[in-house]
C-alpha positions in Angstrom: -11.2 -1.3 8.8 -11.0 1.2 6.6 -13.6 1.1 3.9 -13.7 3.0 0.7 -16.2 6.3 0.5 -16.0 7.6 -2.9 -20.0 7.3 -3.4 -20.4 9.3 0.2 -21.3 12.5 0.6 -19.3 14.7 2.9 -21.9 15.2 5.2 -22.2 11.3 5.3 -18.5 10.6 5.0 -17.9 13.0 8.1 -20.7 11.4 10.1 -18.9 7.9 10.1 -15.4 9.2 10.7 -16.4 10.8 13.8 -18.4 7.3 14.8 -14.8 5.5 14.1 -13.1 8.4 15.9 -15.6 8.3 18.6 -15.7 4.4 19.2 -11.5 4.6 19.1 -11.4 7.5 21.9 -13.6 4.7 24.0 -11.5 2.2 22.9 -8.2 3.8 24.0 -9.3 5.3 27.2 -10.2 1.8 28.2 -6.9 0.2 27.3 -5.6 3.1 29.0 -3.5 3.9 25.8 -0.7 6.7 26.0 -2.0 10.3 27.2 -0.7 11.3 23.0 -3.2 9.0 21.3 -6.1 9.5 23.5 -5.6 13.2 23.5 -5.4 13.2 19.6 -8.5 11.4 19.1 -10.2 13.2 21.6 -9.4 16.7 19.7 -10.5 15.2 16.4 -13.6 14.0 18.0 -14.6 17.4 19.3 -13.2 19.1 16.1 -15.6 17.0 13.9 -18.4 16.7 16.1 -18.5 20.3 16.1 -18.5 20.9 12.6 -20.7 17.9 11.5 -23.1 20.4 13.2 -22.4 22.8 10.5 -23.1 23.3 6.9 -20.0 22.0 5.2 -20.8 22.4 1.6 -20.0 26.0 1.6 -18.9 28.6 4.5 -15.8 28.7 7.1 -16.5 24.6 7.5 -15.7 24.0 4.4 -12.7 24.8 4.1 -11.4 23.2 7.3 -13.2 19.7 6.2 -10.3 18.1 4.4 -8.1 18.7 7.0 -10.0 17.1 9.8 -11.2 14.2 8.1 -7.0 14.2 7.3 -6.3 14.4 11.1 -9.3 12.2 12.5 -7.8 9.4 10.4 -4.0 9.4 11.4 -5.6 9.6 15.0 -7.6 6.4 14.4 -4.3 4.8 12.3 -2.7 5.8 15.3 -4.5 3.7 18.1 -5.2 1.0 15.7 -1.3 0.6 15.1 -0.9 0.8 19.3 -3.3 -1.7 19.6 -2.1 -4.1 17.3 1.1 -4.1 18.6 0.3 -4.7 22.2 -2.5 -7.5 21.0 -1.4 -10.9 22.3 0.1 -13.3 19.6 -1.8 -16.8 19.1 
């Protein structure tokens, strides 16, 4: 699911992580995942919907960018993984 953004922008990169981190929260809460992964997405999702509001090129945003993006992926990873292992085999 995962698709590479080395020609993205920050702006633009942090704009479809919080869509993937977004759809996942909706995703979980439906499957009624654990209370830990629905939690953790949900923090990421407020974390980088709030600062996708910002200017993150320069400022206190900035410097908190990496390590969002960081956590908003190992929250999706996370669900993904619980997920997949409760999908039914064929």
């Amino acid at each position: 699911m995962e698709q590479p953004t080395d020609h993205l922008d920050k702006p633009t990169e942090l704009r479809h992580l919080l869509r993937m981190v977004k759809t996942s929260l909706e995703l979980a809460i439906i499957a009624r995942a654990p209370a830990d992964i629905v939690n953790r997405l949900g923090k990421a999702s407020g974390l980088l919907d709030a600062v996708s509001q910002l200017p993150i090129e320069q400022g206190p945003a900035h410097a908190m960018v990496p390590e969002l993006m960081a956590d908003g992926m190992a929250a999706v990873a996370m669900w993904q993984r619980w997920e997949k292992e409760r999908a039914p085999a064929a």
